[in-house]
C-alpha positions as CSV (number, residue, x, y, z in Angstrom):
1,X,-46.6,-26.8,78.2
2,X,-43.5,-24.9,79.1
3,X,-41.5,-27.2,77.4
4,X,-43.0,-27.6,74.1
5,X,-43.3,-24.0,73.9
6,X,-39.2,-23.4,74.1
7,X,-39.2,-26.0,71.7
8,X,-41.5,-23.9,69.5
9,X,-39.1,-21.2,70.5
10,X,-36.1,-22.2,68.8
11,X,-37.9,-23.9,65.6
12,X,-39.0,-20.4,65.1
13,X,-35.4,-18.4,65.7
14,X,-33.6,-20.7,63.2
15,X,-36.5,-20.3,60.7
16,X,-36.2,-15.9,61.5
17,X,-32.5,-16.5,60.6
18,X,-32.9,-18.2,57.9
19,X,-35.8,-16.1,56.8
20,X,-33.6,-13.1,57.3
21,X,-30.8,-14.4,55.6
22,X,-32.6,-15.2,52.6
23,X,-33.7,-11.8,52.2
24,X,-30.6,-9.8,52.1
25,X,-29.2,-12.3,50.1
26,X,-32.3,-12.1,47.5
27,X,-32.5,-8.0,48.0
28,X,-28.3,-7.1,47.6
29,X,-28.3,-9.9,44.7
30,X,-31.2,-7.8,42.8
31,X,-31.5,-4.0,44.3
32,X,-28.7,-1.7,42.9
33,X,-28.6,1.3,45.3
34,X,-25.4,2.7,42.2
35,X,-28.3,4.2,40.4
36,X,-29.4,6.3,42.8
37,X,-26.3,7.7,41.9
38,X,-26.1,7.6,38.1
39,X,-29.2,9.6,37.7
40,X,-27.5,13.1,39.6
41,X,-26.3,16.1,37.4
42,X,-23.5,15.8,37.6
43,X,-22.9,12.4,37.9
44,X,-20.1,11.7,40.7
45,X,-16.7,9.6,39.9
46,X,-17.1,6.2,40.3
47,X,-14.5,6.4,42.6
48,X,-16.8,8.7,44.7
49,X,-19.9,6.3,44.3
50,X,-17.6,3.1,45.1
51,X,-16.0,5.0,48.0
52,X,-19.2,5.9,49.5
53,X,-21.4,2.4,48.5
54,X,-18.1,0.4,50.1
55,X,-18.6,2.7,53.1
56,X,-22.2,1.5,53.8
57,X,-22.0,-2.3,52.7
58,X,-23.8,-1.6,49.7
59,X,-21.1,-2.1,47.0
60,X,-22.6,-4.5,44.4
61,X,-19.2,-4.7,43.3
62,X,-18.0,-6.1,46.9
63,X,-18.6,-10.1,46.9
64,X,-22.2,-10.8,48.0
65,X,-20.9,-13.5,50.6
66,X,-18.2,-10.6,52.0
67,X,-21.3,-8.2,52.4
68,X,-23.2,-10.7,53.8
69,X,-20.6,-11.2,56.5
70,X,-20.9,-7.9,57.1
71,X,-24.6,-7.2,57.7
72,X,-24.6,-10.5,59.6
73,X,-21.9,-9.7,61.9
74,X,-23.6,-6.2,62.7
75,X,-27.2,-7.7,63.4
76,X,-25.5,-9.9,65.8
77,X,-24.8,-6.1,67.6
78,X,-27.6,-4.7,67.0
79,X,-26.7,-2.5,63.9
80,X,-28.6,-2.9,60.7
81,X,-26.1,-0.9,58.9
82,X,-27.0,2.5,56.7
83,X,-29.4,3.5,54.1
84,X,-27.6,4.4,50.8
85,X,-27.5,7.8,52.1
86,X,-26.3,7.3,54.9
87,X,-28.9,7.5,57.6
88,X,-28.5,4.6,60.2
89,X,-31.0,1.9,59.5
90,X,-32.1,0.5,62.8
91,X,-33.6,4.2,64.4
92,X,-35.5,4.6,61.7
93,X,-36.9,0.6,61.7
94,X,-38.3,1.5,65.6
95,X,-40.3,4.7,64.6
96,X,-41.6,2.9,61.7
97,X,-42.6,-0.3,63.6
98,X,-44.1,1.4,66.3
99,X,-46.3,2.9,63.4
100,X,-47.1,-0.7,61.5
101,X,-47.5,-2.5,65.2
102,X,-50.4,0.3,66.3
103,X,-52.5,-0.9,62.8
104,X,-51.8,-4.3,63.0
105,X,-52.4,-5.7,66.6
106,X,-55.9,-3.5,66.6
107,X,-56.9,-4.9,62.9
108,X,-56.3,-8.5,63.8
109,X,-57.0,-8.8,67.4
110,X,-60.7,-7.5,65.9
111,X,-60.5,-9.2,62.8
112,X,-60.2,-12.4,64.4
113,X,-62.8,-12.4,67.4
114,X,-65.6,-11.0,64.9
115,X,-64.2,-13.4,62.5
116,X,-64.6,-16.8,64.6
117,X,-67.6,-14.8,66.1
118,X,-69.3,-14.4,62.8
119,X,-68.4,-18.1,61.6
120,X,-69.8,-19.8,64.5
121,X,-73.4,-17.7,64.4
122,X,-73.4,-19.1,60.5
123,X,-72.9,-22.1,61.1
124,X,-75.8,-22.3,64.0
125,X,-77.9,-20.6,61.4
126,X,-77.1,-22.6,58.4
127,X,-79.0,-21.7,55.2
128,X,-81.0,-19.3,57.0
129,X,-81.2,-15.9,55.6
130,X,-78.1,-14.2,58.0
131,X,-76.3,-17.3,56.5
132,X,-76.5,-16.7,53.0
133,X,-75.8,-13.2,53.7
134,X,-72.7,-13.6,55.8
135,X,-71.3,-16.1,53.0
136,X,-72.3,-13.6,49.8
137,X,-70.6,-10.7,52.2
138,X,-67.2,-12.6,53.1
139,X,-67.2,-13.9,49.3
140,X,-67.5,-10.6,47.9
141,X,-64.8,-9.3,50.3
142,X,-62.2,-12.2,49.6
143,X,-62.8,-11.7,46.1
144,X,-61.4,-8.0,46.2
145,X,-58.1,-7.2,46.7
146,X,-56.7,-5.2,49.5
147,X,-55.8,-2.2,48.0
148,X,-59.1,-2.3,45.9
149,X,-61.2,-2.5,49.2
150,X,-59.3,0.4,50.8
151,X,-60.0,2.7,48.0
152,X,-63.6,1.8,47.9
153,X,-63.7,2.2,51.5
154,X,-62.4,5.5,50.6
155,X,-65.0,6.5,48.3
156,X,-67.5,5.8,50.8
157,X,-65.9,8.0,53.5
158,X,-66.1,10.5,51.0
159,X,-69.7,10.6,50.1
160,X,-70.3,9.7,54.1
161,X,-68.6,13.1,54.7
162,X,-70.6,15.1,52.0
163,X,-74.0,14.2,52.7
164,X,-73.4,14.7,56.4
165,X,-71.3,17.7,56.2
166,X,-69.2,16.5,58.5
167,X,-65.5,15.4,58.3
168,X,-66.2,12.4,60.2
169,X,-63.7,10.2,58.4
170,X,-60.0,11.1,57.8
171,X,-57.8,9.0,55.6
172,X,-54.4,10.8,54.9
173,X,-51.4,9.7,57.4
174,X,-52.1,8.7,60.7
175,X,-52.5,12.6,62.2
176,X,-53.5,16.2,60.9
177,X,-50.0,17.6,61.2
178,X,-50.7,20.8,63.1
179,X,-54.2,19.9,65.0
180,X,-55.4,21.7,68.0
181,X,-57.7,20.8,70.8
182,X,-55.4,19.9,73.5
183,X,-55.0,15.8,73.9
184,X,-58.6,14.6,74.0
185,X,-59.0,16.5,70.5
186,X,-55.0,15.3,69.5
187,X,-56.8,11.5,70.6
188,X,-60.1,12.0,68.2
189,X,-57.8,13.2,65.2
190,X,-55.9,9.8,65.2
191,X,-59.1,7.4,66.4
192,X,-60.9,9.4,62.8
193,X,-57.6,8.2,60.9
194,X,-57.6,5.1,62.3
195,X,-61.0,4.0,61.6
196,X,-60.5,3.3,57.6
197,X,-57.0,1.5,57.5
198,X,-58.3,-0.7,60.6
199,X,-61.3,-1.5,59.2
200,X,-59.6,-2.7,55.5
201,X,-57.7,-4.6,58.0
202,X,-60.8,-6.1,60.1
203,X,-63.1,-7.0,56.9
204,X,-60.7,-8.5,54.9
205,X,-59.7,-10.9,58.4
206,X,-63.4,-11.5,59.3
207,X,-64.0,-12.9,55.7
208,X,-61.3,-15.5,55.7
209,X,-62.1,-16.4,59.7
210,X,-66.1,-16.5,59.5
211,X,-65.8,-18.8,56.2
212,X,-63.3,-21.6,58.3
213,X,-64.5,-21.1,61.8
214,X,-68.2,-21.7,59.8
215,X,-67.0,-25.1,58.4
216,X,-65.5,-25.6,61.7
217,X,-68.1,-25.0,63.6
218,X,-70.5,-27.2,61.4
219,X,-68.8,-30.3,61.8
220,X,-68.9,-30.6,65.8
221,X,-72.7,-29.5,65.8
222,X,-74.0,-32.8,65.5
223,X,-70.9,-34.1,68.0
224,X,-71.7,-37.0,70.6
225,X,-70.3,-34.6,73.1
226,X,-72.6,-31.7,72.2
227,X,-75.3,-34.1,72.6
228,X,-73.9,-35.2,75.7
229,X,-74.1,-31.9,77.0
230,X,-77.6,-31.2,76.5
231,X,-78.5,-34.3,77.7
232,X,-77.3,-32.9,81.3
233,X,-80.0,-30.1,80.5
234,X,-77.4,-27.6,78.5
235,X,-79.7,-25.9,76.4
236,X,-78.3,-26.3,72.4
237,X,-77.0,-22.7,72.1
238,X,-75.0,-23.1,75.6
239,X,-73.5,-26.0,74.6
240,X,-72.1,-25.0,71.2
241,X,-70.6,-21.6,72.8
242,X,-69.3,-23.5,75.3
243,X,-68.4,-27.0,74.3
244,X,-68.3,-26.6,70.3
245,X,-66.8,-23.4,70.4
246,X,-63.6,-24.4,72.0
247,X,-62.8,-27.8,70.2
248,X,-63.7,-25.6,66.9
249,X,-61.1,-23.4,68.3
250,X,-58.5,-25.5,67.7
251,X,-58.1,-25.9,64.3
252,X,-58.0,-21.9,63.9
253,X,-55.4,-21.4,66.1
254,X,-52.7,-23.2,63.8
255,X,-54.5,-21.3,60.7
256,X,-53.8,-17.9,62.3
257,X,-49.9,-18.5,61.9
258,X,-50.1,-19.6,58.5
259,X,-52.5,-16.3,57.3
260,X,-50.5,-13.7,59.2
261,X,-48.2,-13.4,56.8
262,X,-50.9,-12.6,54.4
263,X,-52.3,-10.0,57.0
264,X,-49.2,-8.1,57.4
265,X,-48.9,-8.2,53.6
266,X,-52.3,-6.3,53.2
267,X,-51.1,-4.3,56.2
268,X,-48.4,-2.8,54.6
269,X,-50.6,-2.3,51.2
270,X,-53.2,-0.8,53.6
271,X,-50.2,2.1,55.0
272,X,-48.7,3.0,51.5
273,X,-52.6,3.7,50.4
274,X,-54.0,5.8,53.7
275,X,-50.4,7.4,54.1
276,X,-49.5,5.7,57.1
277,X,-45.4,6.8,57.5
278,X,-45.0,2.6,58.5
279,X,-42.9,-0.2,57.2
280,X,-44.8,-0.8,54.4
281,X,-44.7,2.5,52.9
282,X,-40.7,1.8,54.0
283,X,-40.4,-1.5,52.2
284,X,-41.8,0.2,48.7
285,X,-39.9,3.4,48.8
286,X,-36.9,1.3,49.5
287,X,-37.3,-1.3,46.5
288,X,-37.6,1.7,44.5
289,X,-34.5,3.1,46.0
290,X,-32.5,-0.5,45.9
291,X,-31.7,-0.1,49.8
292,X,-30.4,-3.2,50.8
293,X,-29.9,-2.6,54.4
294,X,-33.7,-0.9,54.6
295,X,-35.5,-3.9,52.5
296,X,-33.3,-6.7,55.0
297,X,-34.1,-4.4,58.3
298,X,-38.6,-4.6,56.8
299,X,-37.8,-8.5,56.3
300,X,-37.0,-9.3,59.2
301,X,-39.6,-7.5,61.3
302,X,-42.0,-9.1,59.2
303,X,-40.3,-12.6,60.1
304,X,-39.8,-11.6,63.8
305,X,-44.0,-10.6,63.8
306,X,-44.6,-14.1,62.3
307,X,-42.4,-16.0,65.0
308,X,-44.9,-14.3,67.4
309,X,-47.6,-14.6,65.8
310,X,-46.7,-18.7,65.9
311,X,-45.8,-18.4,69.6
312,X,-49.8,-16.7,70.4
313,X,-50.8,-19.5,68.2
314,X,-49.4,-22.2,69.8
315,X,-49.6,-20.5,73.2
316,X,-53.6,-20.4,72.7
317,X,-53.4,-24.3,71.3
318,X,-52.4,-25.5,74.5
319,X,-54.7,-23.8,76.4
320,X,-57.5,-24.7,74.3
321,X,-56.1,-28.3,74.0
322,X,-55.1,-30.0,77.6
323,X,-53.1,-32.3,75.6
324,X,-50.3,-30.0,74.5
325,X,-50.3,-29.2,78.2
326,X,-49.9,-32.4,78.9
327,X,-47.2,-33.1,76.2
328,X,-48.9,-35.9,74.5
């Protein structure tokens, strides 16, 4: 077990470096952080903006391979390099990730358990009214996009809090700047703005899981070892929760990698829309900025989040399966 997950380990850093690599290459080859400049009044001396681009890596008239070089050789320290104003890049990536990690690990750690959760009750109910319900539901929820949902999902909260009276549901940034109460009331403040970009996250995750833990689940129903077990006096539902459940497991494990890419996507949707201050909001104000050094430093945090979301993944595979512990 050990073994195969070093192994798993290192596929994953050579595919974060390459990942990473790709994406300053792509975002210095396309962004042009000189027009920042060329829209002041009055416009500096190109000798200014050269001076000052040069100074922070982002000279599009530098060769892309010698900038490159540059950003490479200060990752390998720990520097991300500057934003085209100069700020330094890597402070600002930590206060912002700190921000994106909060959403994320709540959204899909529920996501996914109500997800495989829901699935596996469908499936044992197949074609039974909760069934049909369940699928209409997670149809109608992958059929809208993210950023449709959380505005909806706005609207709601809105006419929740008028007919109530009460401002139960907050949606703008993470905090009411200024909020009193002492920490318990500091602690309701952010669990009320918490509540609508988590749940975008959470519906959105439980529609994709329910629909392949459901197929999932379906085909080891009529199993020889679920049949098995209730032979030994298992009752049906005990030994699909127990039995069924875990071999249907499997299968979602490896699928969890392959969508969180797709979850952290909507994530950052999700924070530009509710006003979270996290990378996503970072990545978009940045492409519209042409900040090379900011849209690499987003990149790879995104490709650093899939390497562990792989790890969990394969981590839970070989505890589910005793044959990746065994290192068949």
């Amino acid at each position: 077990m050990a073994r195969f997950l070093v192994r798993r380990l290192l596929n994953y850093v050579v595919l974060v470096v390459l990942a990473a690599s790709l994406a300053y290459l792509l975002a210095a080859a396309t962004l042009r952080p000189r027009a920042n400049f060329e829209e002041r009044s009055p416009r500096p001396p190109a000798s200014v903006v050269d001076a000052q681009l040069t100074a922070f890596n982002l000279n599009d008239r530098t060769p892309l391979a010698r900038r490159y070089l540059t950003w490479a050789s200060g990752l390998v320290r720990g520097d991300l390099g500057r934003t085209w104003d100069g700020d330094p890049v890597t402070p600002e990536l930590w206060r912002r990730a700190l921000v994106s990690v909060r959403l994320l690990v709540l959204g899909t750690v529920l996501g996914g358990v109500l997800g495989v959760l829901v699935g596996a009750f469908a499936a044992v109910r197949q074609y039974r009214t909760s069934d049909r319900l369940i699928t209409v539901g997670s149809f109608a929820v992958l059929s809208t996009p993210v950023f449709v949902l959380a505005v909806l999902l706005q609207i709601g909260a809105e006419r929740v809090n008028e007919i109530t009276g009460v401002q139960i549901f907050e949606w703008v940034g993470e905090y009411t700047p200024g909020e009193t109460g002492g920490m318990m009331g500091q602690t309701g403040g952010r669990l009320q703005h918490l509540v609508l970009p988590t749940l975008t996250i959470v519906l959105a995750q439980v529609a994709v899981f329910s629909r392949y833990q459901r197929h999932l689940m379906l085909d080891v129903i009529g199993a020889d070892f679920v049949r098995t077990a209730m032979a030994r006096g298992l009752t049906r539902r005990r030994a699909l929760f127990t039995h069924g459940l875990r071999i249907a497991l499997i299968p979602v494990t490896t699928y969890f990698a392959y969508t969180f890419g797709l979850v952290l996507l909507g994530a950052m949707f999700t924070e530009k829309i509710f006003g979270w201050h996290g990378m996503g909001e970072w990545l978009i104000d940045s492409i519209n900025r042409g900040d090379v050094n900011a849209v690499a430093a987003v990149n790879l945090f995104a490709a650093v989040l899939v390497l562990l979301a792989g790890l969990a993944s394969d981590t839970a595979h070989g505890l589910l399966d005793p044959r990746v512990r065994a290192g068949r």
